[in-house]
MDTraj code that builds the backbone (N, CA, C; nanometers):
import mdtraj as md
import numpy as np

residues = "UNK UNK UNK UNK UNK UNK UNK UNK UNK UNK UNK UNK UNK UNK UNK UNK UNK UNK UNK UNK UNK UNK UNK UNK UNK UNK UNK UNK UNK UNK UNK UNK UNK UNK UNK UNK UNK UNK UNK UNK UNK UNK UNK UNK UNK UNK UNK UNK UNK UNK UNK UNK UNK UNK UNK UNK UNK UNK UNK UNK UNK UNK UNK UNK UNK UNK UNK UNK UNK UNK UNK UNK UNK UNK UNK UNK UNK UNK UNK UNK UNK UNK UNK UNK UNK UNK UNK UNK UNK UNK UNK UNK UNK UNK UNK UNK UNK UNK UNK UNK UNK UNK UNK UNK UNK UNK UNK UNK UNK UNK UNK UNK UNK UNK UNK UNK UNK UNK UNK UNK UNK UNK UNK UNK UNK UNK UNK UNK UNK UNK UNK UNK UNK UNK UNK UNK UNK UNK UNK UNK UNK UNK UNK UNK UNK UNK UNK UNK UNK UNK UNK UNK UNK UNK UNK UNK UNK UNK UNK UNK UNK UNK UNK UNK UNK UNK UNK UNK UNK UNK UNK UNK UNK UNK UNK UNK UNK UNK UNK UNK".split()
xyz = np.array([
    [14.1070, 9.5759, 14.1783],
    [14.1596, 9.6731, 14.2704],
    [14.1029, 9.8126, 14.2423],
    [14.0757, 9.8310, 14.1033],
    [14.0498, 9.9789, 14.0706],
    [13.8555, 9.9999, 14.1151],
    [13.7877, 9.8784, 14.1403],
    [13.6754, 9.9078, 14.1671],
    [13.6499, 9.9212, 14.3274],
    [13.7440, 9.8829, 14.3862],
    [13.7640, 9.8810, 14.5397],
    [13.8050, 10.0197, 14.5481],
    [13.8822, 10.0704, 14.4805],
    [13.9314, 10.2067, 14.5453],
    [13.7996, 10.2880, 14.4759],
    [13.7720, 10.3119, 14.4124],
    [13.6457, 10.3782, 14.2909],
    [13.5208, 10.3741, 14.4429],
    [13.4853, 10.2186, 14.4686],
    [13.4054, 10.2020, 14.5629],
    [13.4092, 10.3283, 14.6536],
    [13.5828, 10.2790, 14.7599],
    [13.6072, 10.2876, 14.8841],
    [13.6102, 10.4575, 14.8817],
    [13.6237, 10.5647, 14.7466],
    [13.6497, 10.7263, 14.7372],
    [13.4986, 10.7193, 14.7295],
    [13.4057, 10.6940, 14.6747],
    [13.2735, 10.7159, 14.6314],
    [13.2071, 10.7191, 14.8042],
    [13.1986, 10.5867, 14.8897],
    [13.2305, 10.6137, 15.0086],
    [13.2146, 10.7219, 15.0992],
    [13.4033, 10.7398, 15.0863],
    [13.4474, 10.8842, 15.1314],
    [13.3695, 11.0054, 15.0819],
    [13.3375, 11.0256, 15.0025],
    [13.3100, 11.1423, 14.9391],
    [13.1479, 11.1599, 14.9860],
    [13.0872, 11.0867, 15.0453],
    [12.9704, 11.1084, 15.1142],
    [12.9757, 11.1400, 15.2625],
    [13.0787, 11.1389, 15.2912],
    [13.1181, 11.1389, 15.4341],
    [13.1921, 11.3108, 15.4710],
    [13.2614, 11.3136, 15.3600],
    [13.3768, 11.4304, 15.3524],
    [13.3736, 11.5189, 15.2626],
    [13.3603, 11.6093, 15.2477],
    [13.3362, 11.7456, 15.1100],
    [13.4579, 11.7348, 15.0395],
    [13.4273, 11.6942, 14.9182],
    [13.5478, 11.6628, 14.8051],
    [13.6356, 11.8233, 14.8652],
    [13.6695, 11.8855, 14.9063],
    [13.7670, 11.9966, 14.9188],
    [13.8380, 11.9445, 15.0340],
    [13.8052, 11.9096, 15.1283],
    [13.9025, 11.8274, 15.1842],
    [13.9419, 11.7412, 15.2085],
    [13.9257, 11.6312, 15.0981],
    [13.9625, 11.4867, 15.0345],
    [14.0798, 11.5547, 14.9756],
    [14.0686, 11.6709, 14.8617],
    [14.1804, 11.7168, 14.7727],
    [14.2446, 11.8478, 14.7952],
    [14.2467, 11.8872, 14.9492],
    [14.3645, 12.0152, 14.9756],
    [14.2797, 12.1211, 14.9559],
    [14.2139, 12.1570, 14.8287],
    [14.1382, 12.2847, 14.7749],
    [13.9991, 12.3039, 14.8191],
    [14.0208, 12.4203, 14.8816],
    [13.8798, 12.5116, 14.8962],
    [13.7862, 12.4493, 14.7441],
    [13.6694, 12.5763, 14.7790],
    [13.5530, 12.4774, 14.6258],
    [13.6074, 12.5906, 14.4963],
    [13.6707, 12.7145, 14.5427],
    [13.7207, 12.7758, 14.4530],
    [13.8397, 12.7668, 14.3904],
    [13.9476, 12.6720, 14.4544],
    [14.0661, 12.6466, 14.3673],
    [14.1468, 12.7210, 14.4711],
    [14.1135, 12.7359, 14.5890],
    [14.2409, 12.8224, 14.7193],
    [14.2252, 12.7144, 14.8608],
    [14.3833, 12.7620, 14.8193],
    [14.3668, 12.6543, 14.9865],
    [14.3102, 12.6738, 15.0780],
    [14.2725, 12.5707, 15.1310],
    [14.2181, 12.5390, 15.2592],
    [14.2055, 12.6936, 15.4001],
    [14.1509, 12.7624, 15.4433],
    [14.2024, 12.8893, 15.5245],
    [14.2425, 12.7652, 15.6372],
    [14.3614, 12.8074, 15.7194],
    [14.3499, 12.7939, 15.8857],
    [14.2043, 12.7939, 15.9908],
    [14.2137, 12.7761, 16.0544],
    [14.1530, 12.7825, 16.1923],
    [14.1434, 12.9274, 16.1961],
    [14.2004, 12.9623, 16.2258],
    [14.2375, 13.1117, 16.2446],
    [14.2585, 13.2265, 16.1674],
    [14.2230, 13.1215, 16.0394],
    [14.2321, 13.3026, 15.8752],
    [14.0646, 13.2500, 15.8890],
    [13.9632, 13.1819, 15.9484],
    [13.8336, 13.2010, 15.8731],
    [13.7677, 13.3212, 15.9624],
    [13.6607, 13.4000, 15.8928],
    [13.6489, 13.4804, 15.9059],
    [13.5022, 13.4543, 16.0057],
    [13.4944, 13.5491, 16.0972],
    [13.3460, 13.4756, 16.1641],
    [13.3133, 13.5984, 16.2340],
    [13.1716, 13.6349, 16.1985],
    [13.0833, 13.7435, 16.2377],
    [13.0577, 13.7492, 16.3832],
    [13.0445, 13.8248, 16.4512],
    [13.0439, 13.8459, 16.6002],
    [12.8871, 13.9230, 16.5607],
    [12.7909, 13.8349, 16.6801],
    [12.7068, 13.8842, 16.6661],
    [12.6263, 13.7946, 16.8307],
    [12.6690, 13.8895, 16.9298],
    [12.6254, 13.8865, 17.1062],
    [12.5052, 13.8992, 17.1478],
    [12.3645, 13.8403, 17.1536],
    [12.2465, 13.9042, 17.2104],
    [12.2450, 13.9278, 17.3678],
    [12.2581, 14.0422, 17.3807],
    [12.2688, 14.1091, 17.5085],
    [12.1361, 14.1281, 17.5671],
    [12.0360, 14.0536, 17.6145],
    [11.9211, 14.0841, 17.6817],
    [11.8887, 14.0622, 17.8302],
    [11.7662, 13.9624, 17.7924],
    [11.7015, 13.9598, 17.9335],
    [11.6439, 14.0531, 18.0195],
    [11.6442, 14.0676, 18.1911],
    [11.5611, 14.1558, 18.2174],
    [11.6659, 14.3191, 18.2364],
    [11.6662, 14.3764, 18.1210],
    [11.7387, 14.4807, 18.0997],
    [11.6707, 14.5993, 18.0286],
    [11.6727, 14.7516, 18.0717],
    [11.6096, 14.8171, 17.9857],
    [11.6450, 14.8523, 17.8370],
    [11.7809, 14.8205, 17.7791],
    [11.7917, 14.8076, 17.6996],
    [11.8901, 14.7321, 17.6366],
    [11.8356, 14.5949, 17.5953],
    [11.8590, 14.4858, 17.5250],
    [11.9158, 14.5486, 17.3731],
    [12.0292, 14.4642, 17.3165],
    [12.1159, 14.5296, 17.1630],
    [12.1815, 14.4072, 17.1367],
    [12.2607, 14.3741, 17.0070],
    [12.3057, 14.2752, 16.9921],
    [12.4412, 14.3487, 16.9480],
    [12.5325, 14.2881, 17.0435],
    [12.7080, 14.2944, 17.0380],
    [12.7224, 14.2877, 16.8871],
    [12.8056, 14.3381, 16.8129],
    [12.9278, 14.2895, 16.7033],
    [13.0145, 14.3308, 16.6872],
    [13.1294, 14.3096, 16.6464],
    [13.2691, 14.3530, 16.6175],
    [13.3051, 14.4796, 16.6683],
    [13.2239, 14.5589, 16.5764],
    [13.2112, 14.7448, 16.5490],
    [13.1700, 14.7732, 16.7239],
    [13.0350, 14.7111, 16.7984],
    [13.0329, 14.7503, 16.9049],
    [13.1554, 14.6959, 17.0114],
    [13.1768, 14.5838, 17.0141],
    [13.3489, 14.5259, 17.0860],
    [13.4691, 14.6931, 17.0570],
    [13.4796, 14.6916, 16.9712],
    [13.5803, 14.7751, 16.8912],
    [13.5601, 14.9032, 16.9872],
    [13.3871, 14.9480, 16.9892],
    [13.3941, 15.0709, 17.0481],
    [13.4566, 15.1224, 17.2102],
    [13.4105, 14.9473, 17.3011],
    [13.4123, 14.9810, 17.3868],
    [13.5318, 14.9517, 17.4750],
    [13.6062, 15.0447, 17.6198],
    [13.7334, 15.0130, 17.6690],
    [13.7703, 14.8512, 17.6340],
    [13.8986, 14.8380, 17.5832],
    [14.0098, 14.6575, 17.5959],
    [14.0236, 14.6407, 17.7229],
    [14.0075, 14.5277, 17.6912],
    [14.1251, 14.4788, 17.8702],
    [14.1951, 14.3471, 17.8199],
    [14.2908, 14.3397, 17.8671],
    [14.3654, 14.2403, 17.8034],
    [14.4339, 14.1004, 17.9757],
    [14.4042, 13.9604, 17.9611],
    [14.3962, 13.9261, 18.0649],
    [14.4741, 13.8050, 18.0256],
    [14.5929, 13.7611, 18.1456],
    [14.6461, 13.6417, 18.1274],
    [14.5772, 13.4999, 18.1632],
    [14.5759, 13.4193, 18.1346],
    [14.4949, 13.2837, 18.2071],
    [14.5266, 13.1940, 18.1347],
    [14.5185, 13.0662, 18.1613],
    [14.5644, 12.9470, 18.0989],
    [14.3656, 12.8407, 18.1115],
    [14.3667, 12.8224, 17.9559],
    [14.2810, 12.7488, 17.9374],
    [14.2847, 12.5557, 17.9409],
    [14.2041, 12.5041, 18.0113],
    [14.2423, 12.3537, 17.9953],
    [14.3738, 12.3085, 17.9908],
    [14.4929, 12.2898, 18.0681],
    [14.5900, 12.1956, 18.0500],
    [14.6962, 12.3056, 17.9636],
    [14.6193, 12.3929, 17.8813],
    [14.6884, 12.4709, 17.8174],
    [14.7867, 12.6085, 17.8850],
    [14.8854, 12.6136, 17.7992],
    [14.9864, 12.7448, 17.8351],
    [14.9152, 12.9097, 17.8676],
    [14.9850, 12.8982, 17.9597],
    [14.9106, 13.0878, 18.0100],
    [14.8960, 13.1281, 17.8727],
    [14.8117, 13.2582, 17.8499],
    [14.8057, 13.3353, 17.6831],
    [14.7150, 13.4520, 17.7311],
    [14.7743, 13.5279, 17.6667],
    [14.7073, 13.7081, 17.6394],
    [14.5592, 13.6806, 17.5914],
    [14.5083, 13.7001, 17.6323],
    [14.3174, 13.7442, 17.6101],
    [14.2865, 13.8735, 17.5836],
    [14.2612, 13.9001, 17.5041],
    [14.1886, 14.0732, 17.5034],
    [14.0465, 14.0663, 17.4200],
    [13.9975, 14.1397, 17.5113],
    [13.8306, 14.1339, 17.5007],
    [13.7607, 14.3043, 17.5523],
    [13.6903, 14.2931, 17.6006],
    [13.6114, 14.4091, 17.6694],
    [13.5473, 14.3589, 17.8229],
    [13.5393, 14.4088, 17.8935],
    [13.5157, 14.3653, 18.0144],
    [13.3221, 14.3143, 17.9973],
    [13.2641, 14.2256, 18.0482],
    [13.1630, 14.1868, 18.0765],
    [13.0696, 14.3139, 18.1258],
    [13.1611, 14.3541, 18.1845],
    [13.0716, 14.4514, 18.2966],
    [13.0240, 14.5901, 18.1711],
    [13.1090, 14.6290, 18.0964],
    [13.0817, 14.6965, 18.0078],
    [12.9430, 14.6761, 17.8945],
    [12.9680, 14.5453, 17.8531],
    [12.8553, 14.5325, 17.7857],
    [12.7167, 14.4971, 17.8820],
    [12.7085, 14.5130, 17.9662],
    [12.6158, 14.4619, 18.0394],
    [12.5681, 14.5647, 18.1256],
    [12.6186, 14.6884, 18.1421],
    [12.6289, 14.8621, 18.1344],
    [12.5811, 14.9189, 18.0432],
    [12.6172, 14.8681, 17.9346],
    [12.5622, 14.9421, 17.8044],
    [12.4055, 14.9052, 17.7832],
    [12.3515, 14.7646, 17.8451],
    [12.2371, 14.7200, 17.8442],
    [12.1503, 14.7941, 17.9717],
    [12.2105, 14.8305, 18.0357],
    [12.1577, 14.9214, 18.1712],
    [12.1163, 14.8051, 18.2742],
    [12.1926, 14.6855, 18.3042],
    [12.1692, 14.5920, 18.3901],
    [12.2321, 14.6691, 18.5163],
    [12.1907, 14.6947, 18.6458],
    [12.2025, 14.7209, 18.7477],
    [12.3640, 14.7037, 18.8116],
    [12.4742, 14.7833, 18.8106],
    [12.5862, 14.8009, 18.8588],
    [12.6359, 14.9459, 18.9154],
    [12.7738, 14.9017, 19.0437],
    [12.8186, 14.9504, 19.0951],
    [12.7097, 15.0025, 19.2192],
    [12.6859, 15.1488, 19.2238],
    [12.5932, 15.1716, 19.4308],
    [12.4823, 15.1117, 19.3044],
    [12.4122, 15.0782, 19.2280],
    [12.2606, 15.0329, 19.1806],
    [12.2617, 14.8574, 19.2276],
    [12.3832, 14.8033, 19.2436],
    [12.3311, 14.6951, 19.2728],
    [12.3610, 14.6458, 19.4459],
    [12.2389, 14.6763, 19.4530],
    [12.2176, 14.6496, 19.6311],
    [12.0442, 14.5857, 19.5893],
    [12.0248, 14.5250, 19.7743],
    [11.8682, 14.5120, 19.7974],
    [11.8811, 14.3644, 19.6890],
    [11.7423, 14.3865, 19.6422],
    [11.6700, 14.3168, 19.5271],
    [11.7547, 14.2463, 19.4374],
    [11.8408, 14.3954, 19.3814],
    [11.9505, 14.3510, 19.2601],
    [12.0445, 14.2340, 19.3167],
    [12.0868, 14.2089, 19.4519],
    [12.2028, 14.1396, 19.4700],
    [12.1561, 13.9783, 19.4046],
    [12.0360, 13.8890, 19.3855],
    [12.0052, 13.8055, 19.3489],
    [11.9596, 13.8138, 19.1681],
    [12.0537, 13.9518, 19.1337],
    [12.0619, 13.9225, 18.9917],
    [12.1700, 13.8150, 18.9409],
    [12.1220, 13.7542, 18.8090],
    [12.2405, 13.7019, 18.7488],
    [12.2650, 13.6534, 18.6163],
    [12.3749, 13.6217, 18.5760],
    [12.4140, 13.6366, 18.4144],
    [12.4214, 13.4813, 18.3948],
    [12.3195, 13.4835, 18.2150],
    [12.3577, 13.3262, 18.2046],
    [12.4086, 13.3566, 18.0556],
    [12.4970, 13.3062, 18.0653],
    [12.5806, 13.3273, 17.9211],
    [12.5802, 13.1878, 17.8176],
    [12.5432, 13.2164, 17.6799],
    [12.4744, 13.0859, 17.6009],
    [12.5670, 13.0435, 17.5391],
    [12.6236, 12.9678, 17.5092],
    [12.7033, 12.9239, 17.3392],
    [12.6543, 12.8727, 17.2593],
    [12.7274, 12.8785, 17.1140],
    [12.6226, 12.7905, 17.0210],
    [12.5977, 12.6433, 17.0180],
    [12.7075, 12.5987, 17.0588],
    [12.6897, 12.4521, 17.0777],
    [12.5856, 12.3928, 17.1896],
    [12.5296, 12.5082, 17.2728],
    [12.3972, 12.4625, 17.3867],
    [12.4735, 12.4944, 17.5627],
    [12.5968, 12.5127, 17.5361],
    [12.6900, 12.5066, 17.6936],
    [12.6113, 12.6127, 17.7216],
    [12.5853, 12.6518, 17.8324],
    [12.5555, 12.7555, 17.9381],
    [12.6569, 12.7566, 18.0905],
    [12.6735, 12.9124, 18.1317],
    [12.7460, 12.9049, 18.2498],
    [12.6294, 13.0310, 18.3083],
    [12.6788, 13.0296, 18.4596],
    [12.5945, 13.1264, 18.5285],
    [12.6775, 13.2200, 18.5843],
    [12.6827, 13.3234, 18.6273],
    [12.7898, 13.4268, 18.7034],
    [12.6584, 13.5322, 18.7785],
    [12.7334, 13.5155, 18.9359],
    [12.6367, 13.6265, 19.0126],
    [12.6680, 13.7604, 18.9303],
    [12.5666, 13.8594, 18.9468],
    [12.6136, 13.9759, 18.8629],
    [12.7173, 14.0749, 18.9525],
    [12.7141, 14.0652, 19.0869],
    [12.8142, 14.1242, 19.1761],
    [12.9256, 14.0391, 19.1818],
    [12.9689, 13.9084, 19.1074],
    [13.1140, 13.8858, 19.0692],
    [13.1380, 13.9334, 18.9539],
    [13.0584, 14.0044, 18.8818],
    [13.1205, 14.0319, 18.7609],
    [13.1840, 14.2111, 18.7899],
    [13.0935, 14.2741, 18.8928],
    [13.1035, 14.4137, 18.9150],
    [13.2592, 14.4504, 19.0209],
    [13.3175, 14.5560, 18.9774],
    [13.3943, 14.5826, 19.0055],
    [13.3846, 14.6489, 19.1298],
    [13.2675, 14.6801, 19.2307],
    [13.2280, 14.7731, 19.3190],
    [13.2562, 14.6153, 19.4426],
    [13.2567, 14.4996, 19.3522],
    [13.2671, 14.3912, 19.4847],
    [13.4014, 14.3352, 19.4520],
    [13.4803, 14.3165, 19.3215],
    [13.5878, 14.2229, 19.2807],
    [13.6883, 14.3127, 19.2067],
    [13.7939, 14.2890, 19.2209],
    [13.9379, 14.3335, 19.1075],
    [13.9243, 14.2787, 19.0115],
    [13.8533, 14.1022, 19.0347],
    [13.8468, 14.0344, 18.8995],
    [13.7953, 14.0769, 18.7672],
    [13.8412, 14.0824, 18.6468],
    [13.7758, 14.1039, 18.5319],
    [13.7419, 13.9827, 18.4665],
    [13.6493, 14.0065, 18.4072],
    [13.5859, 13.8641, 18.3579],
    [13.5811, 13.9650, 18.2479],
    [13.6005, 13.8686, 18.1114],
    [13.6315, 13.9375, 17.9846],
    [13.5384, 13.8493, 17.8736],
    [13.4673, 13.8821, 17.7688],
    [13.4130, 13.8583, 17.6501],
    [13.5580, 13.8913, 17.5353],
    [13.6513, 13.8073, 17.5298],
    [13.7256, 13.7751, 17.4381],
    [13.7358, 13.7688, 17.3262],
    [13.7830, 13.7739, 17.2196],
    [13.8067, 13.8463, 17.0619],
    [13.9442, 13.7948, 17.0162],
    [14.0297, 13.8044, 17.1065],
    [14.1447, 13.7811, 17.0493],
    [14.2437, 13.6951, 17.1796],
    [14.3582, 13.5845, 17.1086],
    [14.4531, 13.5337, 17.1845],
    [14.5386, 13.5541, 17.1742],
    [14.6930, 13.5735, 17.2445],
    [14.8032, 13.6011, 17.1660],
    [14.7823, 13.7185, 17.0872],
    [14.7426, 13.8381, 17.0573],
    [14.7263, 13.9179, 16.9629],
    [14.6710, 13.8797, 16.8490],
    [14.5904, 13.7869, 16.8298],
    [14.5463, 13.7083, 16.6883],
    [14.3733, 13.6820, 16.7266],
    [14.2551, 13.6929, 16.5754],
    [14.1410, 13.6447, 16.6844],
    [14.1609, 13.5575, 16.6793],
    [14.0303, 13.4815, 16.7918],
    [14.0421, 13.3562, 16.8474],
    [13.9597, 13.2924, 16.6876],
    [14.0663, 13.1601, 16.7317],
    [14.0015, 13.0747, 16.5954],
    [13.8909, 13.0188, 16.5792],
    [13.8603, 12.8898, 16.5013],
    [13.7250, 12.8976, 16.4932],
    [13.6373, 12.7909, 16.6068],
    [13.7279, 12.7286, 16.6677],
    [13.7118, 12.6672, 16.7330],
    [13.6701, 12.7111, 16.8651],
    [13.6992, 12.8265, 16.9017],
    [13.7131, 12.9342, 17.0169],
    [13.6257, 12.9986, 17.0259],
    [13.6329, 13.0805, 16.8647],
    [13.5536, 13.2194, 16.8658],
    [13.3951, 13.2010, 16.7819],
    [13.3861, 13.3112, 16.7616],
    [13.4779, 13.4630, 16.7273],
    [13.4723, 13.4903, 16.9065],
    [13.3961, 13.4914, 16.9659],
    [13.4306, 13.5391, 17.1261],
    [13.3958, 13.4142, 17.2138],
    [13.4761, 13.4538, 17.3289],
    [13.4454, 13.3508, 17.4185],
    [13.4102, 13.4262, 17.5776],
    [13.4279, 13.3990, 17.6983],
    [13.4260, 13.4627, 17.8004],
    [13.5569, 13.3720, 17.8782],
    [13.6203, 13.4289, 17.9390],
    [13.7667, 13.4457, 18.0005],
    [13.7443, 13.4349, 18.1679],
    [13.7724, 13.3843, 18.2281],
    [13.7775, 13.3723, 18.3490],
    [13.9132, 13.3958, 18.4271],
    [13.9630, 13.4542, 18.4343],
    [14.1205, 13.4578, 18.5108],
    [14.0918, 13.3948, 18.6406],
    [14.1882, 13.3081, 18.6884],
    [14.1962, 13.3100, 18.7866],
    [14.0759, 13.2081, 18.8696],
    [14.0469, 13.1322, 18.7744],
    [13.9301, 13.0144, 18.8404],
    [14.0431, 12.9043, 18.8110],
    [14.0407, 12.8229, 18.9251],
    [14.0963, 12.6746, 18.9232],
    [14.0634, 12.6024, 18.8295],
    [13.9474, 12.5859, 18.7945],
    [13.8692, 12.4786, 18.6747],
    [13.8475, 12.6093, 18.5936],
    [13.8661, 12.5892, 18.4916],
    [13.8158, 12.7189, 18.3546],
    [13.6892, 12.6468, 18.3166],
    [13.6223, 12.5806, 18.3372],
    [13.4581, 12.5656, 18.3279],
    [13.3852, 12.6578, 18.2841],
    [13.3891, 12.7734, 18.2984],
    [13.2927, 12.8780, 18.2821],
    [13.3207, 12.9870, 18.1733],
    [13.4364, 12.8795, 18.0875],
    [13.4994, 13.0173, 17.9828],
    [13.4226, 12.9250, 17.8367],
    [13.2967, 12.9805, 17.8261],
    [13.2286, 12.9940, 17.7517],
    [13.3169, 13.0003, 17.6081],
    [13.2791, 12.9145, 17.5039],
    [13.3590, 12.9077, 17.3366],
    [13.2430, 12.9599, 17.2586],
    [13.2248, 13.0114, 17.2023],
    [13.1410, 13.0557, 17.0749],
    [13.0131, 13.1100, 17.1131],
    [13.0259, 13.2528, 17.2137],
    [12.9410, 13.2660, 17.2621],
    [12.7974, 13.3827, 17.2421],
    [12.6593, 13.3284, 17.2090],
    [12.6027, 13.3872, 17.1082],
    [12.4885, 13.4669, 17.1914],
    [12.4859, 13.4558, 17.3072],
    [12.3943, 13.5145, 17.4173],
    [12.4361, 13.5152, 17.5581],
    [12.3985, 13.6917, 17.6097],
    [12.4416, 13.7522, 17.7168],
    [12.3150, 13.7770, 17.7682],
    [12.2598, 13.6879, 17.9198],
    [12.1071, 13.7397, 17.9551],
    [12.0922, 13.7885, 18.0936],
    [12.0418, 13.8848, 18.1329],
    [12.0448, 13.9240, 18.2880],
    [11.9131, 13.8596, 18.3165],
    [11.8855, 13.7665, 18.4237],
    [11.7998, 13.7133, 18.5415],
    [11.8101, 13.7612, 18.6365],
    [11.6772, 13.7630, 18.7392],
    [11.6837, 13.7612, 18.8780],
    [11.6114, 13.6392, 18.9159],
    [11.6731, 13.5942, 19.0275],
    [11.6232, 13.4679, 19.0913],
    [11.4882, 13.4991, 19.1665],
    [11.5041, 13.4073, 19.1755],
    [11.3008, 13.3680, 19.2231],
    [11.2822, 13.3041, 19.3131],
    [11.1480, 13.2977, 19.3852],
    [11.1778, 13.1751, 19.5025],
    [11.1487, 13.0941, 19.4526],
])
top = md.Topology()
chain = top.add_chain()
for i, resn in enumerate(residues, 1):
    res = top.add_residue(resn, chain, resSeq=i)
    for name in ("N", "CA", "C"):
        top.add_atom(name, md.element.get_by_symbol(name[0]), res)
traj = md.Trajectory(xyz[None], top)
């Protein structure tokens, strides 16, 4: 029996990081939450923009909150607070408010995650000169950041039937214009 279990952990232990076979982090501390690990925010804001920068924390921090109700997947309405899309994408000098007419109206945003998801958004649904809607780059749920599963940011959609387009772990912000 004792070489079956000896076996069956030896096994395991190729499969699973001895720290969470036995409760303890590799330093002797428990395990963090979902939501105590700590995760760097770091947004590449480019594409065809005159000036391309990469988001983090400190820049989120600087710029106006907006805080937005919506219910994700199946899940309970919850507080979102982020910075509006339109802001960071302003700060890149992508074409908004009287600048986006003509040419600009066939601009548009493709937003990356790390896991490979991509969503698309016309850039005049994101602008406030055509919609009330705020579409938000997210940071926090409930007053807490988003965990790790989520974050560190995501993009927020209020108010879409299918939440499809609320981007989880999202590591690139790119302005396009369409083509024929």
């Amino acid at each position: 029996m004792r070489i079956h279990l000896l076996v069956f952990y030896c096994v395991l232990s190729l499969a699973v990081p001895t720290r969470f076979l036995i409760g303890q982090a590799s330093a002797g501390q428990p395990l963090p939450t979902s939501s105590a690990v700590p995760q760097k925010v770091a947004v590449s804001i480019g594409g065809d923009v005159p000036h391309p920068y990469t988001a983090t924390a400190d820049t989120l921090a600087a710029l106006p909150r907006r805080t937005v109700r919506a219910a994700d997947h199946g899940q309970p309405e919850a507080s979102y607070e982020g910075v509006a899309l339109t802001d960071l994408l302003a700060r890149a000098g992508a074409p908004l408010g009287p600048s986006l007419r003509g040419a600009a109206m066939a601009t548009y945003v493709l937003v990356s995650a790390a896991d490979g998801y991509r969503v698309v958004f016309a850039l005049a649904e994101l602008d406030s000169h055509f919609t009330d809607r705020v579409i938000i780059l997210a940071d926090h749920k409930n007053g807490q950041p988003l965990n790790s599963r989520e974050g560190p940011v995501r993009i927020v959609v209020p108010a879409e039937k299918r939440p499809a387009r609320w981007a989880r772990a999202v590591v690139a912000i790119s302005v396009r214009h369409a083509s024929d």
